[in-house]
C-alpha positions in Angstrom: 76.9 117.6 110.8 79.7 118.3 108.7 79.5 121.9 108.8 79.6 121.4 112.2 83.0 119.1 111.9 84.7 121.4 109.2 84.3 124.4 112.1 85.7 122.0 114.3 88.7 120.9 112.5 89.7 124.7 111.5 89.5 126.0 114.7 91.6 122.7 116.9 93.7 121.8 113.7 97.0 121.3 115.4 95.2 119.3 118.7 93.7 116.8 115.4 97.1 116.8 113.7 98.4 116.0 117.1 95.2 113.3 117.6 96.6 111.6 114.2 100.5 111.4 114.9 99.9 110.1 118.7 97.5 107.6 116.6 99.4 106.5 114.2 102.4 105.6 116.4 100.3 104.1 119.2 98.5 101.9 116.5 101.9 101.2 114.8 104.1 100.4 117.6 101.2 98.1 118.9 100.3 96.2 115.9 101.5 92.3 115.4 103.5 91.6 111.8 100.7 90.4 109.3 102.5 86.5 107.0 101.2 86.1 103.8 99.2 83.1 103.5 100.0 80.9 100.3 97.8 78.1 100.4 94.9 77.8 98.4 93.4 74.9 100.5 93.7 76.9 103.7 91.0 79.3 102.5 88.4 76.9 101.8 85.9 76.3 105.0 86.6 72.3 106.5 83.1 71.0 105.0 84.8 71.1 101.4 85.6 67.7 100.1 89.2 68.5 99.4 89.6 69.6 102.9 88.1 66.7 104.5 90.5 64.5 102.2 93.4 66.7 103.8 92.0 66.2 106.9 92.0 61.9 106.5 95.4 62.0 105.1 96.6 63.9 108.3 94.9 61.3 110.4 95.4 58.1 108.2 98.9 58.8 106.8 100.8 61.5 108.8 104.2 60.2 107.6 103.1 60.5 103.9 105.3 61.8 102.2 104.4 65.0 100.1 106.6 66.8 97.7 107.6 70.1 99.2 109.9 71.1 96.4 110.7 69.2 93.2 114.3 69.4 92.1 115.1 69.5 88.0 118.4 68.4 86.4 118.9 68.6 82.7 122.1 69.8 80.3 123.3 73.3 80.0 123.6 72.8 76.4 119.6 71.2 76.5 121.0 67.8 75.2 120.2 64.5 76.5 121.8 63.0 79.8 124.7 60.9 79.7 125.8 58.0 82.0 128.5 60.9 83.3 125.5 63.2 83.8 123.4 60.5 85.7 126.2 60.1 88.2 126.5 64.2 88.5 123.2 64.1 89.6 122.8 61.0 91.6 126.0 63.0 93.7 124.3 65.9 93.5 120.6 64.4 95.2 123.4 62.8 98.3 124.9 65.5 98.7 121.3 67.6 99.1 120.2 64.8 102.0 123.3 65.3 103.4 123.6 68.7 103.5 120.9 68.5 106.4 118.9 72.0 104.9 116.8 73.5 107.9 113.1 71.7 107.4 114.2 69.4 104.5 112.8 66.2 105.3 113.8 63.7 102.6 115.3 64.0 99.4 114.0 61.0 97.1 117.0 59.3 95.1 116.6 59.4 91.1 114.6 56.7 90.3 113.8 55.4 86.4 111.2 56.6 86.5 112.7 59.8 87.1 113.9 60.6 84.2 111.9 62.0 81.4 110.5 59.8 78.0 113.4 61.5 75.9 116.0 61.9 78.2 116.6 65.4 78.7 116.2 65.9 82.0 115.2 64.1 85.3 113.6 65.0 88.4 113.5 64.3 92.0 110.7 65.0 94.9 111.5 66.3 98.0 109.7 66.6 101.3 109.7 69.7 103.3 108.2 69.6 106.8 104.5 70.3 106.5 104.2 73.0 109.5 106.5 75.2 107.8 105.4 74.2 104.1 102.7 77.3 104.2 104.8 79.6 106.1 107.9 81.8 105.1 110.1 79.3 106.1 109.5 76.9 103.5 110.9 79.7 101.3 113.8 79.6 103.0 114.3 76.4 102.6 113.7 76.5 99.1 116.8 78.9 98.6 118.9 76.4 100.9 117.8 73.6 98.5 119.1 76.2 95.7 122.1 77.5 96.8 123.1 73.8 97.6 122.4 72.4 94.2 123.9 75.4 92.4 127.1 74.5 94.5 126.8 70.6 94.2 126.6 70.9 89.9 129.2 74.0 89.5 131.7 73.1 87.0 129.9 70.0 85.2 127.6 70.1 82.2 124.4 69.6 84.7 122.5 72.4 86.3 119.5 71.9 89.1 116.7 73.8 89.1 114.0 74.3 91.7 110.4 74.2 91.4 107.3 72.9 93.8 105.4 74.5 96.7 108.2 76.1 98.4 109.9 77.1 95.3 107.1 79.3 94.3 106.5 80.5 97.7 110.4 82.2 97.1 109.8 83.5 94.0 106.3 84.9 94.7 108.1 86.7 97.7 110.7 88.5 95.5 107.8 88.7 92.9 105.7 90.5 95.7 108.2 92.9 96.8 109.3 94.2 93.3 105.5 94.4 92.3 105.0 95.7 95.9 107.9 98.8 94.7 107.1 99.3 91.1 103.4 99.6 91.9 104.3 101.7 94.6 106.7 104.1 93.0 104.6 104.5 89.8 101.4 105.3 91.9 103.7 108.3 93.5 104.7 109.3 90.5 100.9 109.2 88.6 99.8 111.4 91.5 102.7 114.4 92.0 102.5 114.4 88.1 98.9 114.6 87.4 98.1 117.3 90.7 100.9 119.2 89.8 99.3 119.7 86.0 96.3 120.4 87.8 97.0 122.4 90.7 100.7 124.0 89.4 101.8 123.7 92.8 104.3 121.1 94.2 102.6 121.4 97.4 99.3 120.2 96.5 100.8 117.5 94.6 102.7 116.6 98.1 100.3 117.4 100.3 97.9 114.1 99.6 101.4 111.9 99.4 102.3 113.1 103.3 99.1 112.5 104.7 98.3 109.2 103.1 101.7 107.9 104.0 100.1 108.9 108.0 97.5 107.7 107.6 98.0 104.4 105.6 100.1 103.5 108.4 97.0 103.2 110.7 95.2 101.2 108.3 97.9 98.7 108.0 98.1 98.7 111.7 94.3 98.3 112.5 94.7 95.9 109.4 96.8 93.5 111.8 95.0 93.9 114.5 91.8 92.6 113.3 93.2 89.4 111.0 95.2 88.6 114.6 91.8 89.1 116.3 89.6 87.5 114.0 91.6 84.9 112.8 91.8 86.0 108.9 94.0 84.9 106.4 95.8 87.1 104.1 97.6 86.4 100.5 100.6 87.9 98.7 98.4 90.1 97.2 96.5 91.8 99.4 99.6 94.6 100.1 100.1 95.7 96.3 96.1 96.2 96.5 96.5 98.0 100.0 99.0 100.4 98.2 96.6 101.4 95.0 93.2 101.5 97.1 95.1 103.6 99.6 96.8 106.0 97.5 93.8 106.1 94.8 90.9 106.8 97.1 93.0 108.9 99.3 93.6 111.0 96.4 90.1 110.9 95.2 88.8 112.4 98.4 91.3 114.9 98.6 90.6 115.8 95.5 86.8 116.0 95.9 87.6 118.8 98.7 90.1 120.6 97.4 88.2 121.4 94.4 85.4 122.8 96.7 87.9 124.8 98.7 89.2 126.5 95.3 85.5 127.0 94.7 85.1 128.6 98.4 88.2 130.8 97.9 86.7 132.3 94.6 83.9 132.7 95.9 85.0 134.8 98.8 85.5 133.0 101.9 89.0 133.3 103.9 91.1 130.3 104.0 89.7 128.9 107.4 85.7 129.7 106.0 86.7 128.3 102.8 88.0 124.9 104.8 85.3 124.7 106.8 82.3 125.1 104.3 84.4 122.8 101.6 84.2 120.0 104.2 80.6 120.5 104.9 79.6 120.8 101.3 81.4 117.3 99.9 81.5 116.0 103.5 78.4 113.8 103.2 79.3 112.9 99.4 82.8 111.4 100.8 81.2 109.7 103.9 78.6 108.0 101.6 81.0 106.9 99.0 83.2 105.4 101.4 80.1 103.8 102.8 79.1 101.9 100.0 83.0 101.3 99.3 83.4 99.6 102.6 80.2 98.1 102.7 80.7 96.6 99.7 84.4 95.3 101.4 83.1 94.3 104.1 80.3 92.2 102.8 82.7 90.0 102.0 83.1 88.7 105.1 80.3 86.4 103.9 82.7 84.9 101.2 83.4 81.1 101.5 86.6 81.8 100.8 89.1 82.7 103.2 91.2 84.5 101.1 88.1 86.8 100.6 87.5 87.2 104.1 90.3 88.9 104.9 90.6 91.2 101.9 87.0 92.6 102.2 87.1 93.9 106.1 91.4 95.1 105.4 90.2 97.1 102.4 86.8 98.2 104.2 89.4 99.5 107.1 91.8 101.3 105.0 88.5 103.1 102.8 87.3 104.2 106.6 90.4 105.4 108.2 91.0 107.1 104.3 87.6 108.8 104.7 88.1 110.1 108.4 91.7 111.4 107.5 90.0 113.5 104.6 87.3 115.3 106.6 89.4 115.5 109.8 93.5 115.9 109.1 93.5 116.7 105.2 91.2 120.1 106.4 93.5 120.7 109.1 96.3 120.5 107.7 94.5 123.0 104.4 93.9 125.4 107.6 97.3 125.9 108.7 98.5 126.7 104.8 98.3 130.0 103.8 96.8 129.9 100.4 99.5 131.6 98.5 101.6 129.2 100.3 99.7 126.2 99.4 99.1 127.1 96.0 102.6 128.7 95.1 103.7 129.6 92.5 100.4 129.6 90.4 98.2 132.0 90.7 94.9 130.8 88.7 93.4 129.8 92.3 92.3 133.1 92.1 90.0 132.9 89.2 86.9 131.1 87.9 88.2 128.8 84.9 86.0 128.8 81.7 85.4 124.9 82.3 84.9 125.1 78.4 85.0 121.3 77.8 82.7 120.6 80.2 80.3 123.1 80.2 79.9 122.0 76.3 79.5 118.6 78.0 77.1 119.6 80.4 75.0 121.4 77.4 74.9 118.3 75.7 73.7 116.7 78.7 71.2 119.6 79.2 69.5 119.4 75.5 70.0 115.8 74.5 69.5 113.7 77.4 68.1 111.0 75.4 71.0 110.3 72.9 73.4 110.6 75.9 71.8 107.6 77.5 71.0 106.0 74.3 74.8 106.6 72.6 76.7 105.4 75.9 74.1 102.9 77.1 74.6 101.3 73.8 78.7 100.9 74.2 78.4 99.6 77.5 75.9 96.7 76.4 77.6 96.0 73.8 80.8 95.1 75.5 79.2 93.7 78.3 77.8 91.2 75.7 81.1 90.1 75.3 81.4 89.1 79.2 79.5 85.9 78.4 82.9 84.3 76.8 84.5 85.0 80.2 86.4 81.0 81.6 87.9 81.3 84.8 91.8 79.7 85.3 92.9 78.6 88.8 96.6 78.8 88.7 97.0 81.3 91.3 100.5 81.0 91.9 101.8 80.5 88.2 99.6 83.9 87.7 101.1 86.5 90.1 104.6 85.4 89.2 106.3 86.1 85.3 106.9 83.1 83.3 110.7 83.1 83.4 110.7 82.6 87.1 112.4 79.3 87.9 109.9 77.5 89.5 107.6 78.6 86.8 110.3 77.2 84.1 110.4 73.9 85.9 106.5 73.1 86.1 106.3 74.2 82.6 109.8 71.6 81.6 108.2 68.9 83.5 104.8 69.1 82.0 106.2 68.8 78.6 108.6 65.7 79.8 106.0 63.5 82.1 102.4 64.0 81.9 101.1 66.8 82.9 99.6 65.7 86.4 102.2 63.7 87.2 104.0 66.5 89.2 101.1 67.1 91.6 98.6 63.8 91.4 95.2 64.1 92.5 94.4 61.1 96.2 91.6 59.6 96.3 90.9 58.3 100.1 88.9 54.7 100.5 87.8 54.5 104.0 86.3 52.0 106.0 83.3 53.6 107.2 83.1 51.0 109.9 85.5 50.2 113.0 87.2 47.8 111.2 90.2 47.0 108.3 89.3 47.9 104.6 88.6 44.5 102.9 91.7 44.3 100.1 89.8 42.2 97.6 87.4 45.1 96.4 90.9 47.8 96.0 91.4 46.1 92.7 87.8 47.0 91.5 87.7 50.2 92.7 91.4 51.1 91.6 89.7 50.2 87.4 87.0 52.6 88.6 89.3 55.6 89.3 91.4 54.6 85.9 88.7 54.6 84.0 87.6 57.7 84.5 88.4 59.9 81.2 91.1 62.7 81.9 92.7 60.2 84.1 96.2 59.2 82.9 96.9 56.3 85.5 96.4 55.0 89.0 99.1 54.3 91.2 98.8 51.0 93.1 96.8 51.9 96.6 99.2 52.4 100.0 97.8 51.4 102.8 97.1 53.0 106.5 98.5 51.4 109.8 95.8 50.3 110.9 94.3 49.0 107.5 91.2 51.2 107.4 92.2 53.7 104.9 93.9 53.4 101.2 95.2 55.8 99.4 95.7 56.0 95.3 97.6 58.3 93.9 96.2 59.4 90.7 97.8 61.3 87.8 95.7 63.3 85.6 96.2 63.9 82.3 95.8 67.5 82.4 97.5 70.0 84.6 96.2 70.5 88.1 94.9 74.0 87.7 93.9 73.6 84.2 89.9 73.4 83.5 90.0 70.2 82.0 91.9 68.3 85.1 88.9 70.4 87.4 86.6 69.0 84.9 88.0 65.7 85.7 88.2 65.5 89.3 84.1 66.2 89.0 84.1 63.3 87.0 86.0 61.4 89.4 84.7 62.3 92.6 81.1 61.0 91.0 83.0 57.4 89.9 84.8 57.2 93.5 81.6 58.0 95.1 79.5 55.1 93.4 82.3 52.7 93.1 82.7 52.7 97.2 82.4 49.3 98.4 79.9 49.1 101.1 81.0 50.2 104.2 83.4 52.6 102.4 83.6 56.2 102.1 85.8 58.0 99.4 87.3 61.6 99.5 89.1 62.9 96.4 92.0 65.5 97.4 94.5 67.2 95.7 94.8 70.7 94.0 92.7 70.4 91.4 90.1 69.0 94.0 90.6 72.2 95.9 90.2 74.5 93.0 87.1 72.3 92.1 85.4 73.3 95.4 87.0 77.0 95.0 85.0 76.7 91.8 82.1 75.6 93.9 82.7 78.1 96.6 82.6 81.3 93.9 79.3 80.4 92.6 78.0 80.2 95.9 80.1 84.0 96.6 78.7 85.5 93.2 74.8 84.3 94.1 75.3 85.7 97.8 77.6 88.4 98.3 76.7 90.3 95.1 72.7 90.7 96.2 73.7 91.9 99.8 76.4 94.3 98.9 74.4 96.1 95.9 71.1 95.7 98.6 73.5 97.7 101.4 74.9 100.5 98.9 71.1 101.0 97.7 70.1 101.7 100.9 73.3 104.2 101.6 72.1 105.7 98.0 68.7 106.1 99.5 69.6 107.9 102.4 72.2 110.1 100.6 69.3 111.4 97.8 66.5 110.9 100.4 64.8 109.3 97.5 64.1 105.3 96.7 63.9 105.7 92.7 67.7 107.4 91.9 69.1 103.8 93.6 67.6 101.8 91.6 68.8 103.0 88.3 72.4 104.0 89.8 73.2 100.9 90.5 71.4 99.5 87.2 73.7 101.8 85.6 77.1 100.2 88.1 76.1 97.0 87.0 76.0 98.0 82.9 79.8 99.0 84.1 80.6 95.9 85.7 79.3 94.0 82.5 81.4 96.4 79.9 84.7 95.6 82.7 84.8 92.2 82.4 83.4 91.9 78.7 86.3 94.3 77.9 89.2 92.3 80.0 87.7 89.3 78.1 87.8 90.4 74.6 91.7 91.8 75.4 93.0 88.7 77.3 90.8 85.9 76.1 90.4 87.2 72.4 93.7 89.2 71.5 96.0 88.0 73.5 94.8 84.0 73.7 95.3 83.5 77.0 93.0 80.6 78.5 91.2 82.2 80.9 91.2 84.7 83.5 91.8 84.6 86.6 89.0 82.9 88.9 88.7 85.7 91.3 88.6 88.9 88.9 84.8 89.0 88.6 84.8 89.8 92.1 87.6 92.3 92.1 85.9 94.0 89.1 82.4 93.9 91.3 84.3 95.7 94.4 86.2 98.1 92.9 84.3 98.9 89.6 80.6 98.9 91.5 82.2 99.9 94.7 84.6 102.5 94.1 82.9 103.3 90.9 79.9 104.5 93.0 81.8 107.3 93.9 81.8 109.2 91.1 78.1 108.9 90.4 77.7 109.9 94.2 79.8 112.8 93.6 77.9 113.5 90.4 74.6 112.8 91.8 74.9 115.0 94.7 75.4 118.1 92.9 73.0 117.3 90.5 70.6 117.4 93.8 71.8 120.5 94.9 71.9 122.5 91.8 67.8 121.2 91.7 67.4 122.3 95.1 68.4 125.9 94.3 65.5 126.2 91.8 67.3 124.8 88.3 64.9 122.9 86.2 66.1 119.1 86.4 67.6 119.5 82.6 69.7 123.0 83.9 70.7 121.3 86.6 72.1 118.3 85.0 73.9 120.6 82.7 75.3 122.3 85.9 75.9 119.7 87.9 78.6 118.0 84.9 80.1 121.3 84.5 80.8 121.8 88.1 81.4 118.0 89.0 82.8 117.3 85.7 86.9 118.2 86.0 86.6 116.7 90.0 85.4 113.4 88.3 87.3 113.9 85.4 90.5 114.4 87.7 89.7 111.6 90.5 88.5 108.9 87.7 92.0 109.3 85.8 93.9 109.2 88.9 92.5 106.3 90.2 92.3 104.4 87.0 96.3 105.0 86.1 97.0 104.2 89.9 95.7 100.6 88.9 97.2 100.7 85.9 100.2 100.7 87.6 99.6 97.1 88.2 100.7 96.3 84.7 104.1 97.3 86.0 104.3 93.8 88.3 104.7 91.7 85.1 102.2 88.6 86.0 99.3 87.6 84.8 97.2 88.3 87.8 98.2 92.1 88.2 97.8 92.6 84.5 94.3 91.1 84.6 93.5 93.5 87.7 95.3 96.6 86.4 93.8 96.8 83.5 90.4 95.7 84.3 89.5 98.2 87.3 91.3 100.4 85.3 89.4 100.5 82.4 86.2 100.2 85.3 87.1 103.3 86.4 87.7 104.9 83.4 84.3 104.0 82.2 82.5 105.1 85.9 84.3 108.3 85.7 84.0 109.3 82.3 80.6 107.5 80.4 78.4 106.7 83.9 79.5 109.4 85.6 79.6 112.4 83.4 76.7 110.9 80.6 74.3 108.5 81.6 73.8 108.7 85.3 73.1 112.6 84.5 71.6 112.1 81.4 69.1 109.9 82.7 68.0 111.9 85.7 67.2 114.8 83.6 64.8 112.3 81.3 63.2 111.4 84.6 62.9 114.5 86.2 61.4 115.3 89.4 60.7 111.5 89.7 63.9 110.7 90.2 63.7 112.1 93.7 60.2 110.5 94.5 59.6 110.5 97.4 61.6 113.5 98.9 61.7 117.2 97.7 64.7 117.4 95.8 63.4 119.7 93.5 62.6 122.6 96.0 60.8 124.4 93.2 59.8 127.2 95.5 63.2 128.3 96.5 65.4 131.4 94.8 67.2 130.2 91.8 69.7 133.4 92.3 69.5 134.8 95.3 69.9 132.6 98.4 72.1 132.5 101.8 74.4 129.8 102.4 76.7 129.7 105.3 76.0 133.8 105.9 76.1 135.1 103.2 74.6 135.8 99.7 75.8 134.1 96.5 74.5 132.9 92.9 73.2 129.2 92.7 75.1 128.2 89.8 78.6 128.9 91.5 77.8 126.7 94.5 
């Protein structure tokens, strides 16, 4: 079938250039803007106890007033408030509510209580209107609210500083957008660089930037399309990922055929031949690692989490439309360029390179199978040993921000001034269960319940709904909200609230730390689900690929060593070394899609060859040995590509991009170089001709040196 594309493609390659551009700005000039979605409760499903509490406190209390932004005031010179500064900032909160800020509700005057135990700084709440609180217009409201209080405290000893919801929701947008450039720009830079060392041309080096800029265009497009369609909710995120999977599996599959088309060129074939044969030859290796890429996306659609849901299908449709563009308008676009051209000004296109260093690797590979599997097999499980001491954190915002940004500095001042809840209380929801008023007598009891609860710092006295059949107590943990401990807690306290329902009662416990206890909830749920199906889906492509039903099975044995060495490895660096607390709750299943996923590719890639070099009548050892030498530099190329593309992450300067930079990179790293080019090949030798049980992979009867492919007579070991 690809043969029959790559014939295609050559001979109509201006009519599919044309079929791409018409495309592109249909798909483009059609598709609605895709908003960020910053909530963390909005991407739990509605049976979720925290979301039902939200739900109540719409119903119950839909005037309640909920902090939108929290506003800081303390010295410039860091020492305690004065009488002079109290009435600075008194002033300064009137002349906020007066100011009449576009979706500013209320600005709460400085209470006592306001002011911290040692008098350094106080704090007021403010309420921003909830329909915009999740939107982009809370962040404008934020830098209304900052603008104002920079103005209202210029020239005295005071300074305000903004912090909250909407706050963060500002500074993750300018976070977002410098990460967005930085990842951007470095993953440009990674890939001109490194083609140009390998190709010496700056046209090669260009040629994958054009098209992926085309194409990436329809992916974003169709992206939008389907969350508008489908209803899917996105996070800041997701672009800075759209970027790196883009540009790094873009470049992987153009890589993947331009080395076959230098490969067809030597070995004889004009420049439209040599197109057409290099897209029939890695064709089926690019469809079938982009199948088990986006199957392994799209899976995800399975997620309980909403934020999931909408990643898996917009990074399943950018890996399709990636692996159309490379068998359809990358090989046009090859046809059209003259190879001189396209190659200029180098001139070693012409001539089969020694592949020294990995035709010694390939020996290796060839004669000492077992100690390859043995030596890297060992590595792997012994960092993937260290994955048990993984602890997942939950402060999703405060991680894809840096720590200096000013909504970051304030949650940190306050913590260390009030205790640590007190910014951002857990409610718990007492609610007659029958159609009548709560009795008042049994709020006392069940208030000591809630207080009791260890982790719990105090209980606010319980407001009351309208119509008398719902409370509501405020409770302040001693922990902060997305800290373990204060999740811990909220366990604890849902199972107190529960019991210590009067009859006729029912209790809901809200809050963020409620919703990242039922995240929490919701992962497990992901990891014991979604993992299963996806590995079940990419067996099956495997299968169907190597027309055999052992190779799978180890493959993805081999993935899953990989996955265990990733996160043991991101562990050890940010647990151990650098003594962070955790990492982030959602990198397991970053690591899985990307590591297992894109990972894949390379032992497709390997795999492949390995089958056809045993087709043509090598001995399963020879053609291991064959297959790395040959595969070897186009996994060697792809896997560093890839894995510095994600290391661009680091660049974003946040704890979340860090996490994933570095651990897909060093996934990749490992796929590409120890899976890919040492055990996977390593192993299939040791198995033999049973690795392709039940099909004929071995082909023992055909010429090992003199066979026809496409027409014409050439050796077996140079195809």
């Amino acid at each position: 079938m690809f043969h029959r594309i790559g014939d295609f493609v050559v001979r109509r390659a201006w009519w599919v250039i044309a079929a791409w551009v018409v495309a592109a700005i249909a798909i483009i000039g059609t598709a609605p803007t895709l908003t960020a979605q910053t909530d963390e409760s909005a991407f739990l499903p509605k049976h979720y106890e925290s979301i039902q509490a939200a739900q109540l406190q719409k119903t119950a209390f839909p005037a309640n007033f909920t902090p939108g932004a929290i506003a800081m005031f303390e010295r410039t010179d860091g020492g305690k408030l004065d009488d002079a500064d109290k009435a600075t900032i008194a002033k300064a909160v009137k002349g906020l509510a007066d100011k009449h800020i576009t979706s500013v509700e209320t600005v709460l005057p400085v209470g006592a209580k306001s002011y911290a135990a040692d008098g350094n700084f106080a704090m007021t709440q403010i309420a921003i209107d909830q329909k915009v609180l999740q939107k982009p217009e809370s962040a404008d409201a934020a830098k209304g609210l900052r603008d104002e209080g920079r103005r209202l405290t210029a020239g005295t000893p005071v300074t305000m500083k903004l912090g909250g919801p909407a706050a963060m929701a500002l500074d993750q947008q300018d976070s977002s957008q410098r990460a967005n450039a930085l990842i951007g720009i470095g993953t440009v830079v990674i890939i001109l660089l490194t083609l140009g060392i390998i190709f010496r041309s700056p046209i090669v080096a260009l040629l994958p930037i054009v098209s992926i800029v085309v194409y990436s265009m329809v992916a974003n497009g169709l992206i939008a399309d389907a969350s508008k369609l489908f209803g899917l909710k996105s996070d800041s995120s997701m672009s800075a990922i759209l970027v790196v999977v883009l540009f790094g599996v873009g470049t992987d599959y153009f890589l993947f055929l331009m080395f076959r088309y230098r490969e067809r060129l030597r070995a004889g074939d004009d420049r439209k031949a040599a197109v057409a044969n290099a897209v029939g030859r890695v064709g089926e290796a690019i469809a079938s690692a982009a199948g088990a890429v986006a199957v392994a996306f799209a899976v995800l659609v399975l997620s309980s989490l909403g934020m999931f849901t909408a990643l898996g299908p917009s990074l399943a449709i950018a890996v399709l439309v990636t692996a159309i563009a490379s068998v359809t308008l990358v090989p046009a676009i090859l046809s059209l360029i003259p190879e001189r051209v396209l190659f200029w000004p180098s001139k070693a296109w012409q001539r089969e390179p020694g592949n020294a260093r990995f035709a010694a690797v390939g020996r290796f590979v060839q004669h000492r199978p077992a100690v390859a599997v043995v030596g890297s097999g060992a590595v792997l499980l012994a960092l993937a040993l260290a994955s048990f001491g993984y602890q997942g954190t939950f402060d999703l915002a405060g991680s894809s921000m840096p720590k200096d940004k000013e909504s970051m500095v304030v949650t940190s001042t306050l913590m260390k001034g009030f205790s640590a809840g007190a910014a951002d209380p857990s409610q718990v929801y007492l609610t007659s269960a029958k159609d009548a008023p709560l009795d008042q007598s049994a709020l006392g009891g069940f208030r000591t319940a809630l207080a009791g609860t260890k982790g719990v710092d105090h209980v606010d006295p319980p407001v009351l709904s309208k119509d008398g059949r719902t409370a509501d107590f405020a409770v302040v943990l001693k922990d902060a909200p997305a800290s373990n401990k204060a999740i811990d807690t909220v366990g604890v306290l849902r199972g107190n609230a529960h019991s210590a329902a009067p009859d006729g009662t029912k209790a809901y416990v809200g809050g963020s730390s409620a919703v990242y206890k039922d995240i929490n909830t919701a992962m497990a749920h992901d990891y014991s689900l979604v993992f299963p199906i996806a590995a079940l889906l990419i067996m099956v492509i495997l299968a169907l690929l190597l027309r055999s039903v052992v190779a799978p099975w180890y493959l993805m044995a081999s993935v899953g060593l990989g996955f265990g060495a990733t996160l043991g490895a991101t562990t050890l660096v940010f647990q151990n070394f650098q003594g962070e607390p955790g990492l982030m709750f959602m990198l397991p299943i970053f690591i899985y899609l990307f590591v297992v996923a894109i990972g894949t590719d390379y032992n497709i890639l390997m795999i492949a060859r390995l089958r056809e070099e045993v087709k043509e009548g090598h001995s399963p050892r020879a053609a291991a040995g064959e297959a790395v030498k040959h595969a070897g530099p186009t996994v060697a190329a792809a896997g560093f590509i890839l894995a510095a593309t994600f290391g661009t992450m680091l660049l974003a300067g946040n704890s979340l991009f860090s996490e994933l930079g570095f651990s897909i990179a060093f996934g990749i790293i490992v796929s590409a170089f120890v899976m890919a080019m040492f055990f996977t090949p390593a192993l299939t030798a040791l198995l033999g001709r049973a690795a392709w049980w039940p099909g004929h992979g071995d082909a023992a009867d055909r010429p090992a040196l003199s066979l026809v492919r496409d027409g014409e007579p050439e050796p077996a070991a140079r195809v």
